[in-house]
C-alpha positions as CSV (number, residue, x, y, z in Angstrom):
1,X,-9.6,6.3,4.1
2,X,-7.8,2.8,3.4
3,X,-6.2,1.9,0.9
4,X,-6.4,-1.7,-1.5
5,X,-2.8,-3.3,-1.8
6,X,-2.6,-6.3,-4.7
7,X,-0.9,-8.9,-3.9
8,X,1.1,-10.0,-6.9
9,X,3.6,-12.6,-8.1
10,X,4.4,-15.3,-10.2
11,X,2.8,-18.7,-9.3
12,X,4.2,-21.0,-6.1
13,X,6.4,-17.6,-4.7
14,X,4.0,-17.3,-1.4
15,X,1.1,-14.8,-2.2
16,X,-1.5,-16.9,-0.8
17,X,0.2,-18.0,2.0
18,X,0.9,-14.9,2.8
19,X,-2.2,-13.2,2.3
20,X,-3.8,-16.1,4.4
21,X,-1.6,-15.3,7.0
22,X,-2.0,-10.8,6.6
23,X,-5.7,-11.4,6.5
24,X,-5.7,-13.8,9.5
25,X,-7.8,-15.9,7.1
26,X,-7.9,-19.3,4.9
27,X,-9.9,-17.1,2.1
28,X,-7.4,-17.8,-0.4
29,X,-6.6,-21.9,-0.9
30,X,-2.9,-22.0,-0.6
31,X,-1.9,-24.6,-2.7
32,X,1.5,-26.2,-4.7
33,X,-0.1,-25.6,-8.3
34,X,-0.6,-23.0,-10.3
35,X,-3.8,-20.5,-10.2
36,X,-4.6,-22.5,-7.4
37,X,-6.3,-18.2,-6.8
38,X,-8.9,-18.1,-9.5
39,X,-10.6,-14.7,-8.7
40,X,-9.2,-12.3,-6.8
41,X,-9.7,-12.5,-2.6
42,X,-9.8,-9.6,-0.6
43,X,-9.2,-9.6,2.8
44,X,-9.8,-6.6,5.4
45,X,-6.8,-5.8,8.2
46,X,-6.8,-4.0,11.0
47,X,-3.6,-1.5,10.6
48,X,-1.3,-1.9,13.9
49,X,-0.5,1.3,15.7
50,X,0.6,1.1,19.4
51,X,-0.3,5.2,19.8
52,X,-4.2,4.1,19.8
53,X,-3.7,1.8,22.8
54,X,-2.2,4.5,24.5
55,X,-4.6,7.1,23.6
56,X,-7.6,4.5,24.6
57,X,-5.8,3.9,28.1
58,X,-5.6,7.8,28.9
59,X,-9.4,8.7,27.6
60,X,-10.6,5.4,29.1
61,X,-12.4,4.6,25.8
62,X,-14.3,1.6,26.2
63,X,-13.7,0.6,22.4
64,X,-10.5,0.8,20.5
65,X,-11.4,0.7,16.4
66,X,-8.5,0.7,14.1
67,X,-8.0,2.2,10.4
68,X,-8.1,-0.9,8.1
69,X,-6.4,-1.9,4.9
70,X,-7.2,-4.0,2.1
71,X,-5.0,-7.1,0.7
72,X,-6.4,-8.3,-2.6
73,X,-4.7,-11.5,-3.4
74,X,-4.6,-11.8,-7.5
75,X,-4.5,-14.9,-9.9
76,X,-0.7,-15.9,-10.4
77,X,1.0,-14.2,-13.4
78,X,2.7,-16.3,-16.4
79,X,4.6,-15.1,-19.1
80,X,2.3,-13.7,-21.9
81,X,0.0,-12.3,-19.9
82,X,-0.3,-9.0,-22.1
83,X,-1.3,-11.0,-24.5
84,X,-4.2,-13.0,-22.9
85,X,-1.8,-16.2,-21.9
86,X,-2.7,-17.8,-18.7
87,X,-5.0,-15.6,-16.7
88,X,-3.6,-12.6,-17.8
89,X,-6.7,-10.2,-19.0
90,X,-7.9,-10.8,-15.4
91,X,-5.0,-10.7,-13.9
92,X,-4.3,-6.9,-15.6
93,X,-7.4,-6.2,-15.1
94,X,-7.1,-6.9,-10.9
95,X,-4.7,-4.8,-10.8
96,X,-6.1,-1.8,-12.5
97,X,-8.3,-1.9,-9.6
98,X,-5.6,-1.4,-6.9
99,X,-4.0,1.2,-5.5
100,X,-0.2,0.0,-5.0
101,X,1.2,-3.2,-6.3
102,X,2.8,-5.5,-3.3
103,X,5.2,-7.8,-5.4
104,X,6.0,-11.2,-3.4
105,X,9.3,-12.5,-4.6
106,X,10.8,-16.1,-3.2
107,X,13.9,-15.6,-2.0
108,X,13.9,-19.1,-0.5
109,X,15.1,-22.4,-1.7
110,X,12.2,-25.4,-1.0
111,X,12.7,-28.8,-3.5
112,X,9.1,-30.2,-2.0
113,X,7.7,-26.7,-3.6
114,X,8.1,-26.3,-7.5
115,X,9.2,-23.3,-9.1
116,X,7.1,-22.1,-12.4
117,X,10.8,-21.6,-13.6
118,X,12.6,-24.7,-12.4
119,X,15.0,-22.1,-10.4
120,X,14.9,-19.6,-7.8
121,X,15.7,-15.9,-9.3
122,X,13.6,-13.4,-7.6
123,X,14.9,-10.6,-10.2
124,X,14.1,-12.8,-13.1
125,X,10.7,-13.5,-11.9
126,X,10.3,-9.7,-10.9
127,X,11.0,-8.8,-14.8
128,X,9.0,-11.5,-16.0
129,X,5.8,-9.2,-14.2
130,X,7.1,-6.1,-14.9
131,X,7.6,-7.2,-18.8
132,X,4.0,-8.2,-18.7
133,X,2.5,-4.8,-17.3
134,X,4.9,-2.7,-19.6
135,X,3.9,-4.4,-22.4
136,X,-0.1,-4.0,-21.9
137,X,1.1,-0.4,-21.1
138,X,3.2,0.4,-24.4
139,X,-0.1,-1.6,-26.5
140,X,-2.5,1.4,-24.4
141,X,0.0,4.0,-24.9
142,X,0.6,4.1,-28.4
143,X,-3.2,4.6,-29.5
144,X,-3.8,6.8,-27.2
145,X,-0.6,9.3,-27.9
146,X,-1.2,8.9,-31.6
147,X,-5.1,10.3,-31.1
148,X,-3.5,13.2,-28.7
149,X,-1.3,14.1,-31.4
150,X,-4.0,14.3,-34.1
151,X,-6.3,16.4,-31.6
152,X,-3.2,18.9,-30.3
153,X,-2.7,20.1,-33.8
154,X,-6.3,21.2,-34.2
155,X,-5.5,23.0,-31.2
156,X,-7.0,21.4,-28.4
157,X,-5.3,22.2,-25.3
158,X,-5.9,19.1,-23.2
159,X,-4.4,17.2,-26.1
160,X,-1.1,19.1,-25.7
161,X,-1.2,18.2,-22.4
162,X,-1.7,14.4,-22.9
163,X,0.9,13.9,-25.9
164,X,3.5,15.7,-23.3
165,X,2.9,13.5,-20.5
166,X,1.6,10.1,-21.9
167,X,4.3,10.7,-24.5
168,X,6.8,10.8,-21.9
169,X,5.6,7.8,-20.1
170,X,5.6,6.2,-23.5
171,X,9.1,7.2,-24.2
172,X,10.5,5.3,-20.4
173,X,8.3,2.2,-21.4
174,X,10.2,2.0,-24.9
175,X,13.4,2.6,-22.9
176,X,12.4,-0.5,-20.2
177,X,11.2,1.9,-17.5
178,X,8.2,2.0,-15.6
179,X,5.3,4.7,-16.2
180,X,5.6,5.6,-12.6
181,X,9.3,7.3,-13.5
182,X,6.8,10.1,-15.2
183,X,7.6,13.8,-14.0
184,X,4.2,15.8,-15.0
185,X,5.2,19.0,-15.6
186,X,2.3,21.1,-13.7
187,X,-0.7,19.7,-12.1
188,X,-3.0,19.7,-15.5
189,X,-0.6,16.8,-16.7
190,X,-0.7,15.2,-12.6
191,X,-4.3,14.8,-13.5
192,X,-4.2,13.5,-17.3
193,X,-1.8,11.0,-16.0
194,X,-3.6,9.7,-13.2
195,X,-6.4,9.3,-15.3
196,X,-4.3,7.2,-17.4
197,X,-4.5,4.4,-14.7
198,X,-1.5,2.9,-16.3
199,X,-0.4,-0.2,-14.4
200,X,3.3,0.4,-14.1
201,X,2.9,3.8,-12.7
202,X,1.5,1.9,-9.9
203,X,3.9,2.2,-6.8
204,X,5.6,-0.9,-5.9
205,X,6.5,-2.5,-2.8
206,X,8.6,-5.7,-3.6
207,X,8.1,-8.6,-0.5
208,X,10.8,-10.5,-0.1
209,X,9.5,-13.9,0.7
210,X,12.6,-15.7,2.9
211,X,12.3,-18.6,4.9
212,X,12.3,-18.7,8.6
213,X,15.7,-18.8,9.7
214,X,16.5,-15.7,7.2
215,X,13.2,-13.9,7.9
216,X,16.0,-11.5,10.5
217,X,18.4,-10.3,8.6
218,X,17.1,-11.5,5.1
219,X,19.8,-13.2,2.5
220,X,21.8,-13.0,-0.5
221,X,18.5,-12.9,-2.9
222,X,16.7,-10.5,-0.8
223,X,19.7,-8.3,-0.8
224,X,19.6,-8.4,-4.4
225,X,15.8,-7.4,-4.6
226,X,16.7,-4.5,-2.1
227,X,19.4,-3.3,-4.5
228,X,16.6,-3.4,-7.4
229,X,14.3,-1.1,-5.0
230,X,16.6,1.2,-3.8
231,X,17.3,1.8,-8.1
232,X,13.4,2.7,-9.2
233,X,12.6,4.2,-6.4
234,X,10.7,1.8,-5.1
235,X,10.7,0.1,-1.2
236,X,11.3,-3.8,-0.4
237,X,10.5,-5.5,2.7
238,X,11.6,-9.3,4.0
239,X,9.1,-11.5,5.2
240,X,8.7,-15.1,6.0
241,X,5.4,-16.3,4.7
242,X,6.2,-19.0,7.2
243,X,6.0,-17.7,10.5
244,X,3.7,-15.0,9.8
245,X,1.1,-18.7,9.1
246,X,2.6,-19.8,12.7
247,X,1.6,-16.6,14.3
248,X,-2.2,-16.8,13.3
249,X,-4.2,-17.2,16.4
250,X,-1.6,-16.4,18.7
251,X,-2.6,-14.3,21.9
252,X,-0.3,-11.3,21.8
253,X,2.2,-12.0,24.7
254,X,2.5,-15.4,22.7
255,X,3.2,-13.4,19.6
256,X,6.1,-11.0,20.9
257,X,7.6,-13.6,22.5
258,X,7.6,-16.0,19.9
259,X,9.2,-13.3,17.2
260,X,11.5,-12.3,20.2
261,X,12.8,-16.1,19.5
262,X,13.5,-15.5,16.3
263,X,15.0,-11.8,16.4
264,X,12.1,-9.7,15.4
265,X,10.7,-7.0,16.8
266,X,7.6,-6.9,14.8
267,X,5.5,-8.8,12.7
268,X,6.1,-8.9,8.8
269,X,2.2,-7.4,8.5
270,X,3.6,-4.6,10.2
271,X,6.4,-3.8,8.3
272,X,4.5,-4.0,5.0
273,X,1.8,-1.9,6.3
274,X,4.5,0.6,7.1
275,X,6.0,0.4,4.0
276,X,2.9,0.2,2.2
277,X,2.1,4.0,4.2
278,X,5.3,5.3,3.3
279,X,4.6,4.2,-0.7
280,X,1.4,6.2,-0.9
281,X,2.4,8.8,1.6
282,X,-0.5,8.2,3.8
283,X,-0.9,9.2,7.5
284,X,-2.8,9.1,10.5
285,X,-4.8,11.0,13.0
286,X,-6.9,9.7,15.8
287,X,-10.5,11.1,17.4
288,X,-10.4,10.0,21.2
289,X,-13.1,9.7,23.7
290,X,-14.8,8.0,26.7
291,X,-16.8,5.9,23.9
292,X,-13.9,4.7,21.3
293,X,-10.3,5.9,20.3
294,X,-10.0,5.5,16.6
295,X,-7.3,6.1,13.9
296,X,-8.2,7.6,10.5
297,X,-6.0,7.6,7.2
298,X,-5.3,10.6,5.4
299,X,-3.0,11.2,2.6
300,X,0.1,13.3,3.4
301,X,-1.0,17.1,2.6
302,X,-4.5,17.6,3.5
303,X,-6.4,20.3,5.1
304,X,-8.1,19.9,8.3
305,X,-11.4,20.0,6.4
306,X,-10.5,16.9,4.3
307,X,-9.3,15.2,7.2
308,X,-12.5,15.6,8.8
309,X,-14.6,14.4,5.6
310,X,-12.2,11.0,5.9
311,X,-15.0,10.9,9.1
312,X,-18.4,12.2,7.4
313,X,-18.8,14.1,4.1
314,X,-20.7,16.6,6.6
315,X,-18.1,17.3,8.3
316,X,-15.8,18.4,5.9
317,X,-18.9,20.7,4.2
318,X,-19.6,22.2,7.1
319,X,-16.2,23.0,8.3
320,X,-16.0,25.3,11.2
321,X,-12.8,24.8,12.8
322,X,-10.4,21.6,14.1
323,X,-9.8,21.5,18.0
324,X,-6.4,19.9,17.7
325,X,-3.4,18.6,19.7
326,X,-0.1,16.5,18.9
327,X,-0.2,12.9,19.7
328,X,2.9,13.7,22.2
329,X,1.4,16.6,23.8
330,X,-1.6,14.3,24.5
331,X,0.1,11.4,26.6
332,X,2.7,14.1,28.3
333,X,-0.4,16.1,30.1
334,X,-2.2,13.5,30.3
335,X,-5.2,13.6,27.8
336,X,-7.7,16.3,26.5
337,X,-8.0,18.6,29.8
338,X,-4.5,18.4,30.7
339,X,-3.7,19.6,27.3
340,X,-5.6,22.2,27.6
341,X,-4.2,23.6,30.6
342,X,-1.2,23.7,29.4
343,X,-2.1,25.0,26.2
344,X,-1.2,22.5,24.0
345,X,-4.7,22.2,22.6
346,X,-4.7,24.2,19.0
347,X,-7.5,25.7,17.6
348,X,-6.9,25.3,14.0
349,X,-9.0,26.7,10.9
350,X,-9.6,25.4,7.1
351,X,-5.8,25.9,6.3
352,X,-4.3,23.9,8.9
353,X,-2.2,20.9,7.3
354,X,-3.0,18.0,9.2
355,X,-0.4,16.1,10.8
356,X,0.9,12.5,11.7
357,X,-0.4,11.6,15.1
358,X,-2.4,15.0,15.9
359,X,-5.7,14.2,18.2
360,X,-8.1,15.9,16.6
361,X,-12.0,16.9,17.4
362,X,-14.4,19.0,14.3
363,X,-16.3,21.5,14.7
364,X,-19.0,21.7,12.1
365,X,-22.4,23.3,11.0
366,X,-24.6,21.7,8.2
């Protein structure tokens, strides 16, 4: 399981750049004009995690194959999008399509590069996009609570259910919130509201797009943007578009040492793909042997048996049982045998909840 992140922003903040740069790509044109990103590009990245390597070196796996995740990079936003301005039926439409909303903000001053606003404001420019998806949302809502209402009086039970939940959302929109603030009251209304696909109740990870020589400890704007997360709930992360362009094509040693230049520990990729995990509470396992190590991505909460469709719808169907042992346990005894010995190797049924890290091998019978 992956996930699909779109890349969003007002025009000239960074997006293509750095989805050029995530992707390891030139798929997008980054250019100093407008909807210089017609139709949405979608590049494929291989998610970091150093626990593979060290699985790979103790099984002696002669391939190492990594979960991926998808960037789609959408048409710049303008205001009056709700209302068909700019590109803003495709652009809506995009990012119906997504599963979280990464929202680059420029937090960096640049006279050669023009700002749609004439000014650098990050929160501005996040309202203007938030305005835009609340405003398609409140034009969807209203309709659709009105009919729920009409049909819950006759009775109908999963209209009660819709004008609580929908009408709630409705209700924050009015107010300036975002969808996402919802609280379904029992799973019935989780579903219903999910189904909704309403584009604010998307989760949100806001980029903070600095330049170089802030891309350490981030700025005054990018505090301000962190400020704005911390309030809704929502995670920020500070990123130079820059160097994460200068580190394409770098050799790895070249890579750590370069960012070690420049204070970092880690590459901004990284730090949105953690983030972007964290968001949609998604985690990993790995399957390890002498032929590949590989990580798989599972959302936080499933069953052994899910986890193991993530690998093959048979596998899950024909559940038998999950021969399992944590990631730490693995390296300390040395791999699968040692593990074993020691009895750190699990043998866990259909109600085992999967966790982070755990090395895991199905047994199954279609």
């Amino acid at each position: 399981m992956g996930f699909r992140c779109g890349i969003v922003g007002l025009p000239n903040v960074g997006k293509s750049t750095l989805f050029n740069a995530l992707t390891e790509t030139q798929a997008a044109q980054a250019a100093n004009y407008p909807f210089c990103t017609i139709e949405p590009n979608v590049g494929q990245v291989a998610v970091p995690d150093p626990r593979l390597e060290q699985l790979a070196r103790i099984a002696g796996s002669a391939k190492v194959i990594h979960t991926q995740l998808s960037f789609v990079d959408i048409a710049g936003l303008v205001k009056g999008a709700s209302k068909g301005e700019g590109l803003g039926n495709q652009f809506l439409g995009n990012i119906r399509e997504v599963d979280a909303i990464v929202h680059v903000l420029r937090c960096f001053e640049d006279d050669d590069i023009q700002h749609v606003s004439n000014k650098v404001d990050p929160i501005a420019d996040a309202e203007v996009v938030e305005t835009e998806l609340m405003l398609a949302d409140l034009e969807s809502l209203e309709k659709r609570v009105e009919n729920a209402k009409r049909r819950a009086t006759g009775g109908d039970k999963e209209a009660k259910a819709l004008t609580s939940v929908l009408g709630q959302a409705l209700d924050l929109l009015r107010e300036g919130k975002p969808a996402r603030l919802t609280e379904p009251k029992d799973d019935e209304e989780a579903r219903l509201f999910e189904q909704a696909q309403l584009l604010t109740a998307k989760p949100v990870l806001y980029v903070c797009n600095v330049a170089e020589e802030d891309a350490a400890t981030g700025n005054e704007l990018s505090k301000k943007v962190f400020e704005k997360a911390a309030a809704e709930n929502a995670q920020a992360v500070v990123v130079s578009a820059a160097i994460e362009s200068e580190l394409v094509g770098m050799e790895p040693e070249e890579k750590a040492e370069f960012l070690s230049e420049l204070g970092l520990e880690e590459s901004g990729l990284a730090r949105v793909i953690r983030a972007g995990y964290d968001l949609l509470g998604l985690k990993t396992f790995f399957t390890v042997g002498p032929k590949e190590a590989r990580a798989w991505t599972f959302p936080d909460g499933a069953k052994a048996p899910q986890a193991a469709g993530e690998i093959h719808t048979d596998f899950e169907k024909g559940f038998i049982r999950a021969e399992t042992t944590a990631f730490e346990d693995y390296i300390a005894f040395g791999g699968e045998s040692g593990a074993r010995e020691a009895g750190k190797l699990r043998q866990e049924g259909k109600e085992y909840l999967v966790q982070d890290g755990d090395v895991m091998m199905f047994k199954f019978n279609v």
